[in-house]
N, C-alpha and C positions, 0 to 999 in steps of 0.2 A: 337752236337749230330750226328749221322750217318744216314745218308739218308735213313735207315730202321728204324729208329725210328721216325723220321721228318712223313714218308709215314704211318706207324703206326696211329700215330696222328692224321694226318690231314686227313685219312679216318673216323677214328670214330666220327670226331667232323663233316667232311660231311655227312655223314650218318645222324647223330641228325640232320640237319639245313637243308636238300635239298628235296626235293619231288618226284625225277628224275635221273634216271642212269647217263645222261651226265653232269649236273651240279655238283653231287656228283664227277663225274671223272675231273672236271674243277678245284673245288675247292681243290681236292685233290693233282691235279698236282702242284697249287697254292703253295702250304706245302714243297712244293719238289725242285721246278724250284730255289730257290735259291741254290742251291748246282751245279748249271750250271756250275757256273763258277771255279769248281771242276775238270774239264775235260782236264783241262790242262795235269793233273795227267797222261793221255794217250801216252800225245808227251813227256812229260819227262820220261817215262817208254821205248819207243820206242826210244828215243833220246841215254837212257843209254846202252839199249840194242846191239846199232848199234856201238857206242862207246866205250862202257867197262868201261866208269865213273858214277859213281852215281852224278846223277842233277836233282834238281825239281825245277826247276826256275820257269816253267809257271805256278807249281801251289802254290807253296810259295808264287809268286808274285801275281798272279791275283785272288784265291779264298781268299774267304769275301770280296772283293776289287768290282769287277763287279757287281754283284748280290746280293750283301748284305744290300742294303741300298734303302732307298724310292724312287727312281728316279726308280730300275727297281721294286720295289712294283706297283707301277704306270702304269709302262709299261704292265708289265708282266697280272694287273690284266683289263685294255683296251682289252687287244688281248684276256684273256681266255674271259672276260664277251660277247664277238663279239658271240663266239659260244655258250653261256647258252639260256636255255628256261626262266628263269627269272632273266633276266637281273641283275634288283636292288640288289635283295638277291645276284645272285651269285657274281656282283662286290665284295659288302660290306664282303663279306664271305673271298673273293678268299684275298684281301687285309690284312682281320685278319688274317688269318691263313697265309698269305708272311708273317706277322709281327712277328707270335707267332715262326716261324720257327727260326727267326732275335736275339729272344728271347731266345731260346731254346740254342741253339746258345752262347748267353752271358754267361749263367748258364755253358755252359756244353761241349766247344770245346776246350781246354786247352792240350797244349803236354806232353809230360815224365816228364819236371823238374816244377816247381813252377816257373819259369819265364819264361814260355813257355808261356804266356797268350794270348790269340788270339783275338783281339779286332776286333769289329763291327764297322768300318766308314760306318757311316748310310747316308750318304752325296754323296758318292762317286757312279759313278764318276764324276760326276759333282762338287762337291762340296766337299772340305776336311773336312769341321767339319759339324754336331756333329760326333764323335769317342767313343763309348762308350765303356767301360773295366769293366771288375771284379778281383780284385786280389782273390776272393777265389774262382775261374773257375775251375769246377772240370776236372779230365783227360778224355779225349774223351772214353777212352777203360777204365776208373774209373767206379766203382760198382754203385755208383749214375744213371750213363747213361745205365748200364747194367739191374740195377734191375727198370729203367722207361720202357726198351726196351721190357722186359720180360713181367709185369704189362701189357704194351698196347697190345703185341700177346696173350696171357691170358683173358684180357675183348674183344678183336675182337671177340676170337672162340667164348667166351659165348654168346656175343652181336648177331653174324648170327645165333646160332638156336634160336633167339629170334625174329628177323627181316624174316630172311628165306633170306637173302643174303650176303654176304663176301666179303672180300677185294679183292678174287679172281676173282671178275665181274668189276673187274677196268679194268682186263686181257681177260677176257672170260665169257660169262654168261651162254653157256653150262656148263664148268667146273664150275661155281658158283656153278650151282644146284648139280651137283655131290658131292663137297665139302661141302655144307649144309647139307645135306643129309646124306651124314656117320658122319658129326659133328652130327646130331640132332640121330643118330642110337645108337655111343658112349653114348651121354648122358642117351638114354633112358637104354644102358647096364647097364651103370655106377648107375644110381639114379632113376630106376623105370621110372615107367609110366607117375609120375609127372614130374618128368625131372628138377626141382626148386633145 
């Protein structure tokens, strides 16, 4: 799935489980940070540009390889839970949601052809197996991962004029309140007073 849907997610399940601006931003990054090892995608865009060849070797090689398996679940959720106000929770939180990303992932990261299937070494790097596949992976840019993408921006908007905050206070919480705010104005345009 794409790291706007992974971010999608893993705010609104922070949002249900945290008490706290920063935790909610902890475990949210938690949702996210595996796609790190995505960034390769950079140097082989610069690499091609400089040269005139298309190559994506460092992200062919290295995404789902670095970051996709329980060694930087682990890692990853040590360092966020350093900075939460509730430790416990945000560990336990930041760790499900690395895993649901891991998950999300299996279901939904698959290229153009049907043997494009992009497997999860859940081990690595440390460790080569477990390797987990789906042969029915649907295609990244496939209507499955489209119409979950849609789904999650769709209940975010309804969920902040519910809450009275938005995905936009990951970024800013002046502009949260702004953004609440003409979201909860629409609504009251759209559906009256009740706004339900």
């Amino acid at each position: 799935m794409s790291p706007l849907t992974h971010f999608f997610g893993s705010w609104i399940i922070a949002a249900a489980t945290t008490d706290n601006s920063r935790d909610r931003k902890l475990v949210t990054l938690a949702g996210v940070l595996p796609d790190v090892d995505g960034l390769g995608i950079i140097v082989d865009m610069a690499r091609s540009a400089y040269s005139g060849q298309d190559s994506f070797f460092y992200y062919q090689y290295y995404h789902h390889y670095l970051t996709h398996g329980w060694p930087a679940a682990v890692v990853f959720t040590i360092v966020l839970t350093c900075f939460a106000r509730r430790h416990f929770r945000t560990a336990l939180l930041c760790f499900l949601v690395f895993n649901l990303h891991l998950l999300c992932d299996l279901f939904g990261s698959r290229g153009p052809t049907p043997a494009d299937i992009w497997p999860i070494p859940y081990g690595e790097p440390l460790f080569h197996h477990p390797i987990f596949s789906w042969h029915g992976q649907w295609r990244l840019d496939g209507w499955q991962n489209m119409t979950i993408f849609v789904f999650l921006v769709f209940l975010e908007l309804w969920l902040a004029t519910r809450r009275g905050y938005s995905f936009v206070g990951f970024f800013n919480q002046k502009l949260d309140k702004i953004f609440v705010d003409v979201l909860k104005k629409w609504k009251r345009d759209l559906f009256g007073k009740s706004g339900k």
